[in-house]
C-alpha positions in Angstrom: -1.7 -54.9 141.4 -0.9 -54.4 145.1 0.4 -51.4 146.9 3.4 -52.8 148.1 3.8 -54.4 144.3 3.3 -50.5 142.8 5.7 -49.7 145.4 8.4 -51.8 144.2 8.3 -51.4 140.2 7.9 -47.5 141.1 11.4 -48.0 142.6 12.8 -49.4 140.0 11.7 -47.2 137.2 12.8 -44.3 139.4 16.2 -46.6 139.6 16.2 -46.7 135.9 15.5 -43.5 135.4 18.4 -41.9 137.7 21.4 -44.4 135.7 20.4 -42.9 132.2 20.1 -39.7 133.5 23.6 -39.6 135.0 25.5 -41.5 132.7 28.1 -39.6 130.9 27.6 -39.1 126.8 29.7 -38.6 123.7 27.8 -36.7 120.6 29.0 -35.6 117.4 27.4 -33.8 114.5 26.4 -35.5 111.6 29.7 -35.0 109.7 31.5 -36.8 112.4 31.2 -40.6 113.1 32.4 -42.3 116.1 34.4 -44.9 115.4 35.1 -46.6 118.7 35.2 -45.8 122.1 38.0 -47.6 124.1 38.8 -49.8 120.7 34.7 -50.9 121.0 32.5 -50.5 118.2 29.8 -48.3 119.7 27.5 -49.8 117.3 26.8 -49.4 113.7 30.1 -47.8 112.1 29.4 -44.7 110.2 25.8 -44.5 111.9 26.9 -43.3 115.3 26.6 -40.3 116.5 26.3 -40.5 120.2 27.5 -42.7 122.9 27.2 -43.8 126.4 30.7 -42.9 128.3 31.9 -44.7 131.6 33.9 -41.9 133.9 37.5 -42.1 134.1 40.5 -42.1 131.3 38.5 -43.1 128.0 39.8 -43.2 124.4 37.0 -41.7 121.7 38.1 -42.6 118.6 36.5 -40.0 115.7 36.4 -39.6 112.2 35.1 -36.6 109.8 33.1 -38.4 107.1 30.7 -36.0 105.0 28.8 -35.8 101.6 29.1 -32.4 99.7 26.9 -32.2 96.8 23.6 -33.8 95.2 23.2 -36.6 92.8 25.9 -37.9 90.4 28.1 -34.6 91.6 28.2 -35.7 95.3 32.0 -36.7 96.8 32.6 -38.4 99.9 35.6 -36.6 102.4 36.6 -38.7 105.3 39.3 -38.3 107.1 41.6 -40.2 109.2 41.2 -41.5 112.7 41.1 -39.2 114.8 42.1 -40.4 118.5 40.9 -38.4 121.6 42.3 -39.4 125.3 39.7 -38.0 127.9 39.1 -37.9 130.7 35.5 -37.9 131.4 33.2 -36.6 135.0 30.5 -38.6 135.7 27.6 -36.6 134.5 29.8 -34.7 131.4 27.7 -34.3 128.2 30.3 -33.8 125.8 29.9 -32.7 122.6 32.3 -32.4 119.5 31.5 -28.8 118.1 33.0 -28.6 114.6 31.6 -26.4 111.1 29.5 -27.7 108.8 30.8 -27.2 105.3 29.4 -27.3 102.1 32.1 -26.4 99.6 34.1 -29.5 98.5 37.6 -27.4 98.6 36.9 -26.4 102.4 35.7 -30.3 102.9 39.2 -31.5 101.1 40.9 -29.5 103.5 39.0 -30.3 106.1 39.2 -34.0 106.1 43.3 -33.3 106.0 43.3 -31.3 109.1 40.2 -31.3 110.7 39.8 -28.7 113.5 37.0 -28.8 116.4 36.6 -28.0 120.4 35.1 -30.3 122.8 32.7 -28.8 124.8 30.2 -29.1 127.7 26.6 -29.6 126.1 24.8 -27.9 129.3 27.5 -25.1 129.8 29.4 -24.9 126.7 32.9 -24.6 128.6 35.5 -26.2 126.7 37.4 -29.4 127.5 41.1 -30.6 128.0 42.0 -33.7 125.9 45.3 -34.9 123.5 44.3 -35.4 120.3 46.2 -37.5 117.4 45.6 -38.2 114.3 46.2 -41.4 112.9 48.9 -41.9 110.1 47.1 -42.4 106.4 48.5 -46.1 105.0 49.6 -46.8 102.0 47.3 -49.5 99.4 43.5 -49.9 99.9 42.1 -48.3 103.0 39.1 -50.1 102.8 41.2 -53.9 104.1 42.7 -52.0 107.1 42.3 -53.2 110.5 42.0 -49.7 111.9 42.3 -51.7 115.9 45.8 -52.6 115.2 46.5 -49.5 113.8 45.5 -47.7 116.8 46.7 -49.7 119.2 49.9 -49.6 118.0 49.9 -45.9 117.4 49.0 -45.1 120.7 52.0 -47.0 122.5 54.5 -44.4 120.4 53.5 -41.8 122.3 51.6 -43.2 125.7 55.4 -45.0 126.4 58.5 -44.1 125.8 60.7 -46.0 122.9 63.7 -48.0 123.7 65.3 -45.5 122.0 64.3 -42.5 124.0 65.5 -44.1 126.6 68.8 -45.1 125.4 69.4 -41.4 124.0 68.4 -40.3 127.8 71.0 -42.4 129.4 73.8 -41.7 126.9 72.9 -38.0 127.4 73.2 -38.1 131.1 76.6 -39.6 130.9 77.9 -36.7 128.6 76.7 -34.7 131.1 78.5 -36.1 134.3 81.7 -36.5 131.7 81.4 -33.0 131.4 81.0 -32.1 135.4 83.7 -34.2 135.7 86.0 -32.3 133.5 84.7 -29.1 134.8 85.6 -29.5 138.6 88.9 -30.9 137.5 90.2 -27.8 135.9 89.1 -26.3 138.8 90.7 -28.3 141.2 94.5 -27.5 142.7 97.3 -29.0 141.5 97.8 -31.2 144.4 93.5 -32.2 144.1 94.5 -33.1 140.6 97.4 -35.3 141.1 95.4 -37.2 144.3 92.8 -37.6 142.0 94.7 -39.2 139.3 96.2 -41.5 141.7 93.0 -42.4 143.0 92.4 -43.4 139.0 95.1 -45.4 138.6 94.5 -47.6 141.7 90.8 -48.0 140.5 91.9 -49.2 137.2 
């Protein structure tokens, strides 16, 4: 090999070499699972434990999914989806710092209302994020299309409803009804009588 040829495939293993090291990561322990990050499978579901993370506003989608016990006494607790909005630097290590457990009453309770902090790996400082938990489904949980689910979730509360808005509207016409009354009762006589006038001819 040539000089100038070692020169070249030196650069691009040290070009290699600076993208993985500065690319942003997700981990979780092993009684987490990462479901999907930005509604993509990171891989093999219920096998991932860390993933790559482009900066900006992600969406990590979680779930606690443990094994307490040996042999024929072992249970499964898994809860449900747990959505995380983020938003992420561009060389964060994050990682999801939660208990390991190992009594199945404090996994049950667990899996209903899991608690955790996301941290920095390096400094340990914790993170902002929203988290939200998605609602548990009625029939077998094993047929749901957990995208749609959480895609549809996450408009109730990233947008505001149709009805939200209607209640706003309605509500800030009660309230100028109300100035309205107020600054009448104020007014003199002869305000009041102009303004009924100006009422009439308006009708």
């Amino acid at each position: 090999m040539g000089v100038r040829s070692g020169v070249v495939l030196m650069g691009v293993l040290l070009g290699i070499t600076s993208v993985s090291t500065t690319a942003a990561t997700f981990e979780v322990p092993r009684n987490f699972e990462i479901m999907y990050v930005d509604l993509e499978s990171t891989g093999n579901l219920g096998g991932d434990f860390k993933a790559e993370l482009e900066p900006g506003k992600r969406q990590l989608v979680v779930r606690y999914n443990d094994r307490i016990g040996g042999g024929a006494d072992a249970d499964r607790f898994q809860s449900e989806p747990i959505i995380l909005d983020i938003t992420v630097a561009q060389d964060d290590n994050i990682l999801l710092e939660a208990p390991h457990l190992f009594r199945k009453n404090d996994a049950a309770k667990f899996a209903e209302s899991p608690e955790f902090t996301l941290i920095h790996k390096d400094s340990g400082e914790a993170l902002n994020y929203d988290m939200h938990m998605l609602p548990t489904q009625p029939g077998a949980q094993m047929f749901r299309d957990y995208k749609d689910e959480i895609r549809a979730f996450t408009q109730t509360y990233q947008a505001p409803s149709v009805t939200a808005k209607a209640a706003d509207k309605e509500q800030a016409k009660t309230e100028a009804l109300d100035m309205l009354k107020l600054w009448y009762n104020r007014a003199s006589a002869e305000d009041q009588k102009a303004f009924q006038e100006w009422m009439t001819d308006t009708q």
